[in-house]
KOLGUPA-282735 format. One record per residue (C-alpha): residue in one letter; z, y, x. Coordinates in Angstrom, 1 decimal, always signed. Layout:
<drenkols>
rest:a, Z:Z, Y:Y, X:X $
...
</drenkols>
This chain:
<drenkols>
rest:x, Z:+8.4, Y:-16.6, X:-11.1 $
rest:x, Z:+6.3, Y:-14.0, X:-13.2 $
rest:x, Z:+6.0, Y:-15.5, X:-16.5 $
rest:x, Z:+9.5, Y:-15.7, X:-17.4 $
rest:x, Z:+10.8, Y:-12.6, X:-16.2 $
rest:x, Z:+7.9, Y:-9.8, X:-17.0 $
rest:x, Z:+8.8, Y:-9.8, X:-20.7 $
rest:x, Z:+8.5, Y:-6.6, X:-22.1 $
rest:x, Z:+8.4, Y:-4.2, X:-19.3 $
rest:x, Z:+5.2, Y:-2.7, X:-20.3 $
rest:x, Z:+6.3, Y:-1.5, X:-23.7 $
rest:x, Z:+9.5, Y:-0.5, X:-21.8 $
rest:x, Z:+7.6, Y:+1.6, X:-19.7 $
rest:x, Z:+9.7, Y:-0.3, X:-16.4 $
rest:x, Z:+8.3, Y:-1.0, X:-13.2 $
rest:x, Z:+9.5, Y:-4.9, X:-12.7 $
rest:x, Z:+11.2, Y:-4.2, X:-9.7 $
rest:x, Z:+13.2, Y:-7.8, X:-9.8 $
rest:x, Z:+9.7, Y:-9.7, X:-9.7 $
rest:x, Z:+8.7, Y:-7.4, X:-6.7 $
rest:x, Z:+11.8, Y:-8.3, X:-4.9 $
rest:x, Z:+10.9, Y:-12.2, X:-5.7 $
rest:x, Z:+7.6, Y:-11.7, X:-4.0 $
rest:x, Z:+8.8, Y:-10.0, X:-1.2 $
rest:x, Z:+11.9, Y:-12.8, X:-0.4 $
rest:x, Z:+8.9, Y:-15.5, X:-1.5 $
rest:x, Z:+7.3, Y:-13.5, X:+1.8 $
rest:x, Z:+4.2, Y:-13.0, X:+0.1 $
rest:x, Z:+3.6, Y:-9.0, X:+0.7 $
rest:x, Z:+4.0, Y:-10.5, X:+4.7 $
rest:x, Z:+1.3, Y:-13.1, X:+3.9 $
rest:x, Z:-1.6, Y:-12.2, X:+6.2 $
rest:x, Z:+0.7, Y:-10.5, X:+9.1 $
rest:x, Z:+1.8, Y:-12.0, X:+12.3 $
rest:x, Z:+5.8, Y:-13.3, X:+12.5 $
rest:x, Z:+6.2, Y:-10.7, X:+15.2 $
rest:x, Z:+6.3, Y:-8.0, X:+12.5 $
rest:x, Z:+8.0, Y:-9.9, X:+9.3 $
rest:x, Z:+5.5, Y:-11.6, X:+8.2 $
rest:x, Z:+4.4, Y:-15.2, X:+7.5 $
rest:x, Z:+1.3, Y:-15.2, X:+10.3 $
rest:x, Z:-1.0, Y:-16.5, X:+7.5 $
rest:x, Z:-4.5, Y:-14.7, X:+6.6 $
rest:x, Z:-6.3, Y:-12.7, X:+3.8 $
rest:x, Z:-7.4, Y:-16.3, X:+2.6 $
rest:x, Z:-3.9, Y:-17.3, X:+1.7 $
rest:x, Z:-3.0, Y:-14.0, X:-0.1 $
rest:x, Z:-6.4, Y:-14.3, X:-2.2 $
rest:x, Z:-4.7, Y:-17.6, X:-3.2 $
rest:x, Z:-1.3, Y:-15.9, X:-4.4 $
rest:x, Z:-3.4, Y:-12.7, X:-5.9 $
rest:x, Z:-5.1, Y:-15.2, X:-8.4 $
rest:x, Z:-2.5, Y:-17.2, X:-9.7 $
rest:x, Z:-0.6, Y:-13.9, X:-9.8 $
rest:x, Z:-3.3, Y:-12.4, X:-11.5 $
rest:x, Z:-3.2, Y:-15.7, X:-14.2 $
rest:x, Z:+0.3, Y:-14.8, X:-15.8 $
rest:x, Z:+0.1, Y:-10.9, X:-15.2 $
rest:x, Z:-2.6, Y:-8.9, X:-13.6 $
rest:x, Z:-0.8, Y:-6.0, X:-13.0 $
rest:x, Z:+2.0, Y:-7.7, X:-10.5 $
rest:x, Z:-1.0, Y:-8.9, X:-8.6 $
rest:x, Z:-2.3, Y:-5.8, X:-8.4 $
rest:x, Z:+0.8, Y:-4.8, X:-6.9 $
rest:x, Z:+1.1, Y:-6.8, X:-4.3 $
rest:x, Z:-2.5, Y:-6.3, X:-3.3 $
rest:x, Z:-2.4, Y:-2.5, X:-3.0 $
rest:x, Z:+0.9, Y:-3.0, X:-1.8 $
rest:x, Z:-0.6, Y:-5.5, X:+1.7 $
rest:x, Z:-4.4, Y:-4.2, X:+1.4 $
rest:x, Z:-3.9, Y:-0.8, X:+1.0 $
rest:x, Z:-0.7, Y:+0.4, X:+2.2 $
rest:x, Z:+0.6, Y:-1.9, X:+4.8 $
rest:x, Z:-3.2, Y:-3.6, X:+6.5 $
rest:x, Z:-4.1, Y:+0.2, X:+7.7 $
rest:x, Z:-0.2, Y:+0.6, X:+9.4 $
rest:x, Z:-1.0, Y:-3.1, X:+11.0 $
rest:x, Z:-4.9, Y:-2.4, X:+12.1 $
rest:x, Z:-4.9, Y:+1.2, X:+13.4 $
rest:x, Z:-0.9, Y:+2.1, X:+13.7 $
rest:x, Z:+0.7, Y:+2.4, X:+17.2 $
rest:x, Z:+3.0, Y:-0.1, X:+18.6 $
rest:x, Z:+5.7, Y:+1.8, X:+16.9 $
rest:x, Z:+4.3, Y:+2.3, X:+13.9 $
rest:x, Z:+3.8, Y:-1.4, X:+13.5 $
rest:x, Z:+7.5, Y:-2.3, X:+14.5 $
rest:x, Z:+9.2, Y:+0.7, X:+12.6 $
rest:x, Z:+6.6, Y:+0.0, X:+9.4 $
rest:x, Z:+5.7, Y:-3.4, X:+9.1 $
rest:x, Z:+8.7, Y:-5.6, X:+8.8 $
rest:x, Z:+10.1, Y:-3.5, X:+5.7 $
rest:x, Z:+6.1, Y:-3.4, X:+4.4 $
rest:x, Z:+6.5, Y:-7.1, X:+4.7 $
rest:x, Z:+9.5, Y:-8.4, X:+3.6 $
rest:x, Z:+9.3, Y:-6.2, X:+0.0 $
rest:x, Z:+12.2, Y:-3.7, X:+1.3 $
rest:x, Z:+9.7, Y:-1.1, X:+0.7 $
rest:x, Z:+6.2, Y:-0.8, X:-1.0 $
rest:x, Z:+3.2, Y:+0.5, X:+0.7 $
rest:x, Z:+1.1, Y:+3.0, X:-1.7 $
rest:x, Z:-2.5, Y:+4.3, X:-1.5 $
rest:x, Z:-3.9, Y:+7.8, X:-2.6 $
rest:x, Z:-7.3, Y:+8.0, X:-2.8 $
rest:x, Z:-8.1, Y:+9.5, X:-6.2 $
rest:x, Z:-8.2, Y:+13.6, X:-6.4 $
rest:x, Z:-8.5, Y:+15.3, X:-9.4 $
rest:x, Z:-12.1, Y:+17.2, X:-8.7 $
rest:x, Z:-13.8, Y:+14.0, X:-6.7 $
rest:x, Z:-12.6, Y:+11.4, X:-8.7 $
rest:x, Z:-12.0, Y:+7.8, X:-6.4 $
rest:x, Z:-15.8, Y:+8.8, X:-4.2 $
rest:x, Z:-14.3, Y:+8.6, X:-0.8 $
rest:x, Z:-17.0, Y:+10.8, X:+0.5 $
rest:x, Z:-15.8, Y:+13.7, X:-1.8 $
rest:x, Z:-12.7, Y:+13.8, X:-0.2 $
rest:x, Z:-11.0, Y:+17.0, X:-0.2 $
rest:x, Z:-8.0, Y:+16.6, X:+1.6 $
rest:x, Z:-7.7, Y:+17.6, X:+5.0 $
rest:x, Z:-5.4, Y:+16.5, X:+7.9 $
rest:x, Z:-5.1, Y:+18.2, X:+11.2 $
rest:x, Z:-3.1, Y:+17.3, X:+13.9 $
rest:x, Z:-0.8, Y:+20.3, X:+14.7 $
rest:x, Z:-0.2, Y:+20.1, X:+18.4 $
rest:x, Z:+3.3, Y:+21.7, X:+18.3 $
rest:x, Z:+4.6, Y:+19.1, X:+16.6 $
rest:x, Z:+2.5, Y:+16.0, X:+17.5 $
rest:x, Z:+2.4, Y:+15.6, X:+13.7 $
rest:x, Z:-0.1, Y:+15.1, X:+11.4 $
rest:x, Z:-0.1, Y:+18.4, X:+8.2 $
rest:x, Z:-1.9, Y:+17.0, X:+4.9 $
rest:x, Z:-3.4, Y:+19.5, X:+2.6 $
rest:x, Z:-4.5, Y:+18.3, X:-1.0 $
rest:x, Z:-4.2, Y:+16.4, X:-3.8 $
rest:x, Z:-3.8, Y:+13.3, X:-4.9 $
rest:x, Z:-4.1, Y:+11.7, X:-8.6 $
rest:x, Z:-3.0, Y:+7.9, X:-10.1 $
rest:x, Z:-1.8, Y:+7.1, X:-6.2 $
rest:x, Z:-1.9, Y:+3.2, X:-6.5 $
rest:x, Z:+1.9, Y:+2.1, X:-5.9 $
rest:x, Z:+3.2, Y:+5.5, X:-6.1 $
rest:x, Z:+6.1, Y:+6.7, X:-8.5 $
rest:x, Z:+8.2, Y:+3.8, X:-7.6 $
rest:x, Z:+12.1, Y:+4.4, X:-5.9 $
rest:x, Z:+11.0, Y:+1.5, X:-3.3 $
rest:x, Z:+7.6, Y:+3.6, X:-2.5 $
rest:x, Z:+8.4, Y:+3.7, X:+1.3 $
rest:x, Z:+4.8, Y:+4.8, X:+2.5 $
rest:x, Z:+1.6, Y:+5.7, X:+1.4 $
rest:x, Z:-1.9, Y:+5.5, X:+3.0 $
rest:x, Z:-4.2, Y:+8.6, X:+2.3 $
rest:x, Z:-7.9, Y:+9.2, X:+2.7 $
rest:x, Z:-8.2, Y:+12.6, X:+4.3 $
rest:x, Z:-10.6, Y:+14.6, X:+6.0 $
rest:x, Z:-9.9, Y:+15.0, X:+9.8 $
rest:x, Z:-12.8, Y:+17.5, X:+11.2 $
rest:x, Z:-15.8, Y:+19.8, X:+10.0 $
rest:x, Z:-19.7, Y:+18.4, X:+9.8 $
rest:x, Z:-21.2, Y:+15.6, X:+10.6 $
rest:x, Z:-18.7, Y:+14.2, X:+12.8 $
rest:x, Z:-15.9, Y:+14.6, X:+10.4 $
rest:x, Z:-13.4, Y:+11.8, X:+10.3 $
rest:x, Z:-12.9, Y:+9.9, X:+6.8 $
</drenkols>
């Protein structure tokens, strides 16, 4: 599936959008998630699997779709509400949209403990404000980027939430 079709993207400066929408009808950004939210009720063993015989014909397309499960979808499926999981899962999974991952800020480098950013909970709203920034967001920069996961700062001192 790779190997024929990744050509010369690189030195085209493309994002291979056509193999990312293989993958995701292949149902292999789903891999690891249960049926009830699009995805193929398999586990982390079976996606390791896929991520090295992606990785033998082009590195980079695994890389993909392991930031893409790992990093932007897995936190939506492990600490997202009911909704979350049923509004953000199924298009995580079947490849509609790619899950993204900021971590890296310009002054702390990719040390999660030096994280800068800071979310609060504005009570108004019920919504969650973000202040900071982000650097070489895993994922990002894509027109199928649908979400992204971010490490932030949620409190002052010790009990700070990372």
């Amino acid at each position: 599936m790779v190997a024929p079709k990744i050509g010369d993207f690189y030195e085209r400066h493309e994002f291979p959008y056509e193999i990312v929408r293989e993958m995701g009808r292949m149902g292999l950004f789903g891999l690891p998630f249960p049926e009830e939210y699009g995805g193929m009720g398999g586990d982390y063993f079976a996606l390791g699997v896929a991520l090295e015989e992606l990785a033998r014909v082009d590195s980079s397309v695994a890389i993909t779709l392991e930031a893409g499960v790992s990093l932007g979808a897995m936190p939506v499926h492990l600490f997202g509400t009911e909704e979350q999981k049923r509004a953000w899962l199924p298009r995580l999974c079947s490849g509609e949209i790619l899950g993204a991952f900021g971590l890296t800020e310009p002054d702390g480098g990719s040390d999660a403990g030096a994280t800068r950013t800071t979310a609060r909970l504005d009570e108004a709203t019920d919504e969650w404000v973000i202040n900071g920034t982000k650097c070489f967001i895993t994922n990002s920069g894509t027109d199928i980027t649908g979400l992204v996961t971010v490490t932030a700062v949620t409190g002052r001192g010790p009990t700070a939430g990372r």
